[in-house]
mmCIF entry with sequence, helices, sheets and N, C-alpha, C, O atoms, coordinates in Angstrom:
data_MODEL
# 
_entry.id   MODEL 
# 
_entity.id                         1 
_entity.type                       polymer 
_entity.pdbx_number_of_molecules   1 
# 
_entity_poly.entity_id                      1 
_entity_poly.type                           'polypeptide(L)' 
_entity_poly.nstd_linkage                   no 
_entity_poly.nstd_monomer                   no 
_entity_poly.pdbx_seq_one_letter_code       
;(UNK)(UNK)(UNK)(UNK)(UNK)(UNK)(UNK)(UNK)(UNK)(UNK)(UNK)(UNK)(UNK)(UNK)(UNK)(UNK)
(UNK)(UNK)(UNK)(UNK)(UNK)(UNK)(UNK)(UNK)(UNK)(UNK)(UNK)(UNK)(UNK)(UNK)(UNK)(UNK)
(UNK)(UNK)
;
_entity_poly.pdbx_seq_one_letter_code_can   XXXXXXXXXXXXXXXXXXXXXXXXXXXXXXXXXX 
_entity_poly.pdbx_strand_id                 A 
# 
loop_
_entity_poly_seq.entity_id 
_entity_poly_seq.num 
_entity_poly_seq.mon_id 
_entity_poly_seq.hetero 
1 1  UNK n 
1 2  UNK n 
1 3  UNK n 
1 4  UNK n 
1 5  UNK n 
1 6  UNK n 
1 7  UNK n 
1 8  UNK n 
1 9  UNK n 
1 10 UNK n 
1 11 UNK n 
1 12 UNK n 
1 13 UNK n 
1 14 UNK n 
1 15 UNK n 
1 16 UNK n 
1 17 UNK n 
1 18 UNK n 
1 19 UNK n 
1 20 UNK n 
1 21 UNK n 
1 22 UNK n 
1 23 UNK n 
1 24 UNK n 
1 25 UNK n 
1 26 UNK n 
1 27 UNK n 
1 28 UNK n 
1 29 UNK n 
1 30 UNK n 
1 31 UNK n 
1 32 UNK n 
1 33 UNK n 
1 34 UNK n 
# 
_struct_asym.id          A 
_struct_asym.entity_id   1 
# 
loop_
_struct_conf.conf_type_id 
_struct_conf.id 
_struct_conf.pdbx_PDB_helix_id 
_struct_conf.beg_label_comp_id 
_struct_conf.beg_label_asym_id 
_struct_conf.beg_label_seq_id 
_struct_conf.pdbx_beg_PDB_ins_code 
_struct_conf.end_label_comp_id 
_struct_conf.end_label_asym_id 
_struct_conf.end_label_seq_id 
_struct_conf.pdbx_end_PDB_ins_code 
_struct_conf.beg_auth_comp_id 
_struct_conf.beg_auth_asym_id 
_struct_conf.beg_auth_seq_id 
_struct_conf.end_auth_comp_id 
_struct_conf.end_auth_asym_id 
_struct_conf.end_auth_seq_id 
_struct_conf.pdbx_PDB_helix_class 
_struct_conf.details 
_struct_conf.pdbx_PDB_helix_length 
HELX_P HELX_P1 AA1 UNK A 2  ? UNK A 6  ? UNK A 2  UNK A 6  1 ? 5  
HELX_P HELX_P2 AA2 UNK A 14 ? UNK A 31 ? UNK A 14 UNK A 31 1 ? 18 
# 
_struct_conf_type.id          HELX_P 
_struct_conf_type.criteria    ? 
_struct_conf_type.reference   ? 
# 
loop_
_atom_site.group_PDB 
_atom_site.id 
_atom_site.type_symbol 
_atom_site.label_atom_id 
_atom_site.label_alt_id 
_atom_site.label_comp_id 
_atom_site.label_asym_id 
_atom_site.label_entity_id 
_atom_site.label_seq_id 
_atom_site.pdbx_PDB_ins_code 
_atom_site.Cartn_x 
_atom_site.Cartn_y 
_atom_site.Cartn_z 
_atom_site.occupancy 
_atom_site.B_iso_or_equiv 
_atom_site.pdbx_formal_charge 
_atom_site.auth_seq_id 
_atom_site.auth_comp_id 
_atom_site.auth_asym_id 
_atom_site.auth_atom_id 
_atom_site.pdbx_PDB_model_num 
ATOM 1   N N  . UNK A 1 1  ? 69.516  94.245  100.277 1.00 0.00 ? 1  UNK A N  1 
ATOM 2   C CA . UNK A 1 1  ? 69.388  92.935  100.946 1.00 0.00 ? 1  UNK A CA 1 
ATOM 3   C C  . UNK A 1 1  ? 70.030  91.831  100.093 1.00 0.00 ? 1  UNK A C  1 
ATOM 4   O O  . UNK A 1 1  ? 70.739  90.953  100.586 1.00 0.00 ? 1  UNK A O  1 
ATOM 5   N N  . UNK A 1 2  ? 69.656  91.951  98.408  1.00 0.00 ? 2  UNK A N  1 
ATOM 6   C CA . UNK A 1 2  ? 70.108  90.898  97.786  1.00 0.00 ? 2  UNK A CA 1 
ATOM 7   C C  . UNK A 1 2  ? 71.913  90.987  97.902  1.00 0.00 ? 2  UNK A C  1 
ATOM 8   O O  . UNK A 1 2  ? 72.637  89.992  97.905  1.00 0.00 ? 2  UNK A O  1 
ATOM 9   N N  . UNK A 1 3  ? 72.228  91.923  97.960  1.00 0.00 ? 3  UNK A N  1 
ATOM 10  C CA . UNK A 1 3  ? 73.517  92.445  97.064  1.00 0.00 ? 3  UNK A CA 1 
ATOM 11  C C  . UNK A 1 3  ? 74.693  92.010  98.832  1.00 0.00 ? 3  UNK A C  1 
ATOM 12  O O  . UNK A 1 3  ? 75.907  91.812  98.877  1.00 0.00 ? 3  UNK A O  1 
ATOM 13  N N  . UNK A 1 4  ? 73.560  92.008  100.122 1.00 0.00 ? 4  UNK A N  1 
ATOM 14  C CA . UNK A 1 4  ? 74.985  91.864  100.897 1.00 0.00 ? 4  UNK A CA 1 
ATOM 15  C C  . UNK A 1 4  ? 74.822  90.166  101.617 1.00 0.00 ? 4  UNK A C  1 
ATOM 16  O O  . UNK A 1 4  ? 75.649  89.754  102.430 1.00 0.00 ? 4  UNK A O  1 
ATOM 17  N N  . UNK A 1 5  ? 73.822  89.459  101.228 1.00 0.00 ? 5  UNK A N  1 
ATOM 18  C CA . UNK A 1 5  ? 73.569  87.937  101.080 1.00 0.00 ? 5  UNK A CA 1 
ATOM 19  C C  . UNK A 1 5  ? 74.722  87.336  100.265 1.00 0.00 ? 5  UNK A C  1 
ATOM 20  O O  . UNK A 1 5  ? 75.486  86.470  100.692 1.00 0.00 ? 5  UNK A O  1 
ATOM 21  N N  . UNK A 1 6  ? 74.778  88.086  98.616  1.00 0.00 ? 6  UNK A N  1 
ATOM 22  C CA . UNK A 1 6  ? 75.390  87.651  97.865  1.00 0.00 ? 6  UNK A CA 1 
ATOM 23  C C  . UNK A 1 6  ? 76.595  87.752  97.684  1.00 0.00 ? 6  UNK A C  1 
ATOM 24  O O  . UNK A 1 6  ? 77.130  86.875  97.006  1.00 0.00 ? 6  UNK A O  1 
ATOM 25  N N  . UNK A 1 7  ? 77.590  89.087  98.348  1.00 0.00 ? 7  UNK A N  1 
ATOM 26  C CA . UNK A 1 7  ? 78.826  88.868  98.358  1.00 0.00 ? 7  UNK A CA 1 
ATOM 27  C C  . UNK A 1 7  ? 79.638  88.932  99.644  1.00 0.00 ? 7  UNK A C  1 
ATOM 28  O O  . UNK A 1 7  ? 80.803  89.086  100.010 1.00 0.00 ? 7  UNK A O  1 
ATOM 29  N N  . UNK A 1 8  ? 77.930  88.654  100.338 1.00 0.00 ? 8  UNK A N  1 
ATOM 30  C CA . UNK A 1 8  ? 78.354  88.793  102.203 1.00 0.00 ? 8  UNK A CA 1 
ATOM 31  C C  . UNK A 1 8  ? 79.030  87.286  102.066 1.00 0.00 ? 8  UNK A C  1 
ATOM 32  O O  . UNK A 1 8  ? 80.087  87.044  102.648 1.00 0.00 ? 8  UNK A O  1 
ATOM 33  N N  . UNK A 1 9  ? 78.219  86.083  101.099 1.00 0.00 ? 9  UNK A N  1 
ATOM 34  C CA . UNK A 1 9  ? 78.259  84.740  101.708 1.00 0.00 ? 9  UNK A CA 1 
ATOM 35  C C  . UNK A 1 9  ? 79.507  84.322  100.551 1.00 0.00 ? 9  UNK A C  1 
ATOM 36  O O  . UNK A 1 9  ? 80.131  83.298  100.828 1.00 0.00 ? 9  UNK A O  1 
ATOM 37  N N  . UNK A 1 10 ? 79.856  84.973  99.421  1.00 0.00 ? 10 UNK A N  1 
ATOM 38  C CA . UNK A 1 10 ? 80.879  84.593  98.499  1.00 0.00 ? 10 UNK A CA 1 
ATOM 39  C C  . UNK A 1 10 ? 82.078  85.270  98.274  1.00 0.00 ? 10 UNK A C  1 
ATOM 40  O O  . UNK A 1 10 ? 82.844  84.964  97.361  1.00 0.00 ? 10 UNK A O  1 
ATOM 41  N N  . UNK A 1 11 ? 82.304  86.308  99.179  1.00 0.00 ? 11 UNK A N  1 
ATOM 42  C CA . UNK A 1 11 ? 83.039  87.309  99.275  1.00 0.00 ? 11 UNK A CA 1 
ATOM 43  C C  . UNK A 1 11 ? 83.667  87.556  100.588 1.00 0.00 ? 11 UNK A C  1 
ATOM 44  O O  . UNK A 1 11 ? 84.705  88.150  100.882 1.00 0.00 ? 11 UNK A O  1 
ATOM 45  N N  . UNK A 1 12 ? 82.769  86.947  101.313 1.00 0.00 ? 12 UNK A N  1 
ATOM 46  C CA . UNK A 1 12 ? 83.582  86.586  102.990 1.00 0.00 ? 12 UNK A CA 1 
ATOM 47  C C  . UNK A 1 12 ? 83.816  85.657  103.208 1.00 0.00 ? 12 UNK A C  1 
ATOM 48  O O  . UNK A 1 12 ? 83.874  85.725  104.436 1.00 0.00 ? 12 UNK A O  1 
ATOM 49  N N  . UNK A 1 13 ? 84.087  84.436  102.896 1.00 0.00 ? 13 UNK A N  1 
ATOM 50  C CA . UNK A 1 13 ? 85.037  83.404  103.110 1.00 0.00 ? 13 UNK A CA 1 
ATOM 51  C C  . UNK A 1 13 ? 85.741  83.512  102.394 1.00 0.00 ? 13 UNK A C  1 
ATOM 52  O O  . UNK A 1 13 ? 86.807  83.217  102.934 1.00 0.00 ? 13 UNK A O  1 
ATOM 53  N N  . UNK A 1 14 ? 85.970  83.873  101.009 1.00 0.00 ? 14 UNK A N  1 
ATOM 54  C CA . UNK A 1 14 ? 86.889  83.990  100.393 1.00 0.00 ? 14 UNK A CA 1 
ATOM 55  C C  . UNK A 1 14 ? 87.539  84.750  100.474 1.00 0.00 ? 14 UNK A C  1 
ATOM 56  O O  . UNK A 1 14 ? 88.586  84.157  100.736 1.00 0.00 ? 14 UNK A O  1 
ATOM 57  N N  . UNK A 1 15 ? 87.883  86.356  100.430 1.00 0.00 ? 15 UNK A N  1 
ATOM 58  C CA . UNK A 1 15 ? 88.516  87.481  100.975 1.00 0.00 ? 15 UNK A CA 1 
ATOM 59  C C  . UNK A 1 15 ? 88.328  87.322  102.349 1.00 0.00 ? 15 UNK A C  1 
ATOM 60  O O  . UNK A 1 15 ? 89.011  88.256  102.767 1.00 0.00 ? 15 UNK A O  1 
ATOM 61  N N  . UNK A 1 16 ? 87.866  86.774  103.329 1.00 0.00 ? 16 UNK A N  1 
ATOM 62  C CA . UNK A 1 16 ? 88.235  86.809  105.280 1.00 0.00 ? 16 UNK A CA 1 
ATOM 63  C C  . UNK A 1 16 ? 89.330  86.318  105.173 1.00 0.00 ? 16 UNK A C  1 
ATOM 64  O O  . UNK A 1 16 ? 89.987  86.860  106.062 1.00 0.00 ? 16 UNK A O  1 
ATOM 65  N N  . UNK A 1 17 ? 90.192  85.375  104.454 1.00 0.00 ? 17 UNK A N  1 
ATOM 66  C CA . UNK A 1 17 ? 91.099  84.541  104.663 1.00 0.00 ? 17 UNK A CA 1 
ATOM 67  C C  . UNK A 1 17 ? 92.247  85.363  104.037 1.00 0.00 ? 17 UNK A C  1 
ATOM 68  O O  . UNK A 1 17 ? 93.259  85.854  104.537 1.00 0.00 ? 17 UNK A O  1 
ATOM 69  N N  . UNK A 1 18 ? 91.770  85.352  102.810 1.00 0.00 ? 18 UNK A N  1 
ATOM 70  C CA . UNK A 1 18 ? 92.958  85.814  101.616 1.00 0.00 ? 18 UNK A CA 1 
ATOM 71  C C  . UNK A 1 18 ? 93.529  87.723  102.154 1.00 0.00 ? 18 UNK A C  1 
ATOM 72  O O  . UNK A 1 18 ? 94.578  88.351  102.008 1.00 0.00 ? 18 UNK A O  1 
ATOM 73  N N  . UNK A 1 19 ? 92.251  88.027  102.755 1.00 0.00 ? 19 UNK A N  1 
ATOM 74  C CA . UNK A 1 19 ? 92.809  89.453  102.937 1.00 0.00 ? 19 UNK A CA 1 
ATOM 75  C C  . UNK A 1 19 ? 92.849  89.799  103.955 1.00 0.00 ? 19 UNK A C  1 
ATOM 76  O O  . UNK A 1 19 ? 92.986  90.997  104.202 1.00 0.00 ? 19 UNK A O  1 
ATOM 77  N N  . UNK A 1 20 ? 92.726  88.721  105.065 1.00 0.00 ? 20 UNK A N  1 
ATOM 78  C CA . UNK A 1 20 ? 93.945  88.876  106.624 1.00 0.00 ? 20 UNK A CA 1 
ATOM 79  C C  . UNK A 1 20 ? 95.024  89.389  106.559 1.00 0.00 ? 20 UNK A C  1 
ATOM 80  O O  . UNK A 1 20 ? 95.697  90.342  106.951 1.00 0.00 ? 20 UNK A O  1 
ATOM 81  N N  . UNK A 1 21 ? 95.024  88.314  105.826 1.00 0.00 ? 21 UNK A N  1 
ATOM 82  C CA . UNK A 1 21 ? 96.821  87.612  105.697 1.00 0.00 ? 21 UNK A CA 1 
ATOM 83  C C  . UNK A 1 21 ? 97.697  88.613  104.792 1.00 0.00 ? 21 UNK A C  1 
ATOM 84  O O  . UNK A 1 21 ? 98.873  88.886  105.033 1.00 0.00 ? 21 UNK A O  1 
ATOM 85  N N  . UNK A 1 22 ? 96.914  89.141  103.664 1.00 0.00 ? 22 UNK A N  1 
ATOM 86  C CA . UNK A 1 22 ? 97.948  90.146  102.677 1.00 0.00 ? 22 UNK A CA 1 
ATOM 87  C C  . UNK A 1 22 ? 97.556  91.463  103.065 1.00 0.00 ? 22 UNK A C  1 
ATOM 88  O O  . UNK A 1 22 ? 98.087  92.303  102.339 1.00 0.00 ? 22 UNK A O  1 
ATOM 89  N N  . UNK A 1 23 ? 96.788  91.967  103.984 1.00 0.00 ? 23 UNK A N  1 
ATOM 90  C CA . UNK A 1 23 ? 95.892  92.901  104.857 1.00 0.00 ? 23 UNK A CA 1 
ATOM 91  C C  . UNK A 1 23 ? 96.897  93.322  105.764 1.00 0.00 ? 23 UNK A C  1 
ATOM 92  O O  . UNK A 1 23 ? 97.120  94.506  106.019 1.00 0.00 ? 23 UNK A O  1 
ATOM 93  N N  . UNK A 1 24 ? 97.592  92.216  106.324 1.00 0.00 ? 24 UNK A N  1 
ATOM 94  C CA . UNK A 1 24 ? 98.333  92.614  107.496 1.00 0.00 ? 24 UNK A CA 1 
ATOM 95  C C  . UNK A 1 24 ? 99.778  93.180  107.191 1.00 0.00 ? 24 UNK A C  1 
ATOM 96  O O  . UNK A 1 24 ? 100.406 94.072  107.762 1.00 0.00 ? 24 UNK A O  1 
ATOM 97  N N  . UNK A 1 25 ? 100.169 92.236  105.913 1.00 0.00 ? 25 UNK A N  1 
ATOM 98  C CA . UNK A 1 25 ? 101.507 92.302  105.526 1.00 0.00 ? 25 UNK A CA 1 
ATOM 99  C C  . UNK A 1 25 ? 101.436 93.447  104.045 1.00 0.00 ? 25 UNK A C  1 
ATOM 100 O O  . UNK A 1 25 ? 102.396 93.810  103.367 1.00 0.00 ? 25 UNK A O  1 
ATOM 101 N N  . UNK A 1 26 ? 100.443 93.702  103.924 1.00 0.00 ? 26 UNK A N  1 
ATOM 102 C CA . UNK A 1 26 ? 100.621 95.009  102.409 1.00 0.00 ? 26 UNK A CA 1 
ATOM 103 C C  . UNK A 1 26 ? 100.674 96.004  103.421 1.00 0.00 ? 26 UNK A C  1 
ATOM 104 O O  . UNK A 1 26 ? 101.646 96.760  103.389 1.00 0.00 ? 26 UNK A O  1 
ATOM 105 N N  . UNK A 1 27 ? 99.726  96.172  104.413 1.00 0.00 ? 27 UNK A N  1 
ATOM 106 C CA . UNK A 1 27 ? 99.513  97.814  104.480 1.00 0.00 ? 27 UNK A CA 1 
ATOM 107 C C  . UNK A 1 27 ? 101.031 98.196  105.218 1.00 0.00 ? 27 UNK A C  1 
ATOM 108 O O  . UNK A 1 27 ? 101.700 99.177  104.891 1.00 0.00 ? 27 UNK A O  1 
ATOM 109 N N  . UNK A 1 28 ? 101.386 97.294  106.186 1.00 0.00 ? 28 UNK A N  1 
ATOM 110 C CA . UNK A 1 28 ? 103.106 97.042  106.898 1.00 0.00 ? 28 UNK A CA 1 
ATOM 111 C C  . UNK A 1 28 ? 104.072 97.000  106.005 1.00 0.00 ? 28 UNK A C  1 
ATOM 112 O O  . UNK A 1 28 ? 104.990 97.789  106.232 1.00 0.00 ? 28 UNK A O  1 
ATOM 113 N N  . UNK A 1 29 ? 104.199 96.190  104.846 1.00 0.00 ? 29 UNK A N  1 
ATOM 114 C CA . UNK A 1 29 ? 105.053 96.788  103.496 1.00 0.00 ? 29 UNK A CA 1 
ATOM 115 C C  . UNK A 1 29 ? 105.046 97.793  103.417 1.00 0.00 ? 29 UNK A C  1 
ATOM 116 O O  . UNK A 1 29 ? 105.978 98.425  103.915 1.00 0.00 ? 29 UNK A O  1 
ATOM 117 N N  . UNK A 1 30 ? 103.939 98.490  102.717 1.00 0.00 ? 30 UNK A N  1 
ATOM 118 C CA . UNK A 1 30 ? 103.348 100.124 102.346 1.00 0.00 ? 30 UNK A CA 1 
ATOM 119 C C  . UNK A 1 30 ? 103.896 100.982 103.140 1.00 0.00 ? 30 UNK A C  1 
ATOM 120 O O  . UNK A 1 30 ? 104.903 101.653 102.920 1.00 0.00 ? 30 UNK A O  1 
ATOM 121 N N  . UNK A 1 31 ? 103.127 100.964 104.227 1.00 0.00 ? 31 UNK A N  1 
ATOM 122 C CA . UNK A 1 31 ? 103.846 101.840 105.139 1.00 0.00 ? 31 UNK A CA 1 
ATOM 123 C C  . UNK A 1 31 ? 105.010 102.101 105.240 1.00 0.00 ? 31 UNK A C  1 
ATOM 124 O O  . UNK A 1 31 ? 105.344 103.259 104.989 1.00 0.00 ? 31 UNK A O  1 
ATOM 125 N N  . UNK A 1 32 ? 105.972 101.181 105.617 1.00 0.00 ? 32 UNK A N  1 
ATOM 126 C CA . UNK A 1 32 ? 107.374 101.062 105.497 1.00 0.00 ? 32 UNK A CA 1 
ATOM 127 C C  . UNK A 1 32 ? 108.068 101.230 104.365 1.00 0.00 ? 32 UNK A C  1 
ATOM 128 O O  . UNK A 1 32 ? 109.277 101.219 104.598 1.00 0.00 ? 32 UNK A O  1 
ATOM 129 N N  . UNK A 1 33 ? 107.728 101.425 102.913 1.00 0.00 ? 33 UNK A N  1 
ATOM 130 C CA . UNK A 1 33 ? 108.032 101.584 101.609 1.00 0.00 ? 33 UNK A CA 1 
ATOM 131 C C  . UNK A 1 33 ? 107.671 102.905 101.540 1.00 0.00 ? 33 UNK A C  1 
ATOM 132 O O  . UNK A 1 33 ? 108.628 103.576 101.153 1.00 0.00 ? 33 UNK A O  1 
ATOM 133 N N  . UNK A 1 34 ? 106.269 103.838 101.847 1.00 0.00 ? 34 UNK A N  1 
ATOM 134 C CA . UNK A 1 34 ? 105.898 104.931 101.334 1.00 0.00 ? 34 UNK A CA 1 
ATOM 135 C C  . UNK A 1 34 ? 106.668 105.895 102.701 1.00 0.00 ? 34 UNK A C  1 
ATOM 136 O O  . UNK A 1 34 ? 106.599 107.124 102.704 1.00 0.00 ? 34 UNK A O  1 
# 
């Protein structure tokens, strides 16, 4: 309970945003590279 409060509420706004965005375009790099 403590553990998904704590990086549910500091870890999802911060990575929701940041790892859309490089989420969409790494694994589409990757793919296309590997």
């Amino acid at each position: 309970a403590p553990f998904k409060k704590s990086p549910v509420k500091t870890a999802t706004p911060k990575p929701d945003p940041q790892s859309k965005q490089p989420a969409v375009a790494k694994p589409r790099r990757s793919t296309q590279s590997y």
